[in-house]
N, C-alpha and C positions, 0 to 999 in steps of 0.2 A: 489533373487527377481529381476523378471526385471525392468528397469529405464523406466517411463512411461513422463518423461519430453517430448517433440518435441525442447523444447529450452535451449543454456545455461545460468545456473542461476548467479548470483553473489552477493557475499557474502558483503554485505557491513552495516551502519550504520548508517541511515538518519531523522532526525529528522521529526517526520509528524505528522499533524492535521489529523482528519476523521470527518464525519459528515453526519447523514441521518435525516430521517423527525422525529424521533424520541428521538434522542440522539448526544453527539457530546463526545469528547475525544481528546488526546495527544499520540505518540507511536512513535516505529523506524519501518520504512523499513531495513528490517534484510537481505531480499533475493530479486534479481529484477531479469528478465529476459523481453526479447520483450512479450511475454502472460502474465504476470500479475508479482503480489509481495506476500511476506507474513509480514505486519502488525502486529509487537509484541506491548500490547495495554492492560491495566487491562479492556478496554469496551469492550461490548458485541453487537453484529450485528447477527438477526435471519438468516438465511436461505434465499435466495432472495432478502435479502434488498437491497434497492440500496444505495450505501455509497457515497458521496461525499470526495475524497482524495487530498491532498497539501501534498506536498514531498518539503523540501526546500533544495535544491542543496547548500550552500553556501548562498552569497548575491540574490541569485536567486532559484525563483520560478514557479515551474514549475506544471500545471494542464493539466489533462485528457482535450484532444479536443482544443488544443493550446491557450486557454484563462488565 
């Protein structure tokens, strides 16, 4: 199978909030790379939704769009 990434991933362990107009939740960032992450999470987020994500680095927090 070929590897369809453009970026590399990395494997790590973060603790993070999510959050959309509908629902909100607790989970790890498991996987990051500069295009995006994968969110291990027992909540559920449709198709398009747009999610509001918090990744706490340590004593520091860090959100989409430098805020």
């Amino acid at each position: 199978m070929q590897e369809r990434r453009q970026a590399e991933r990395i494997r790590l362990n973060l603790p993070a909030r999510w959050q959309s107009l509908l629902t909100q939740d607790r989970g790890s960032v498991c996987d990051l790379s500069a295009n995006g992450c994968f969110v291990l999470t027992a909540g559920e987020v449709k198709a398009a939704e747009l999610v509001r994500l918090e990744i706490h680095f340590g004593s520091h927090r860090c959100l989409p769009g430098g805020k």
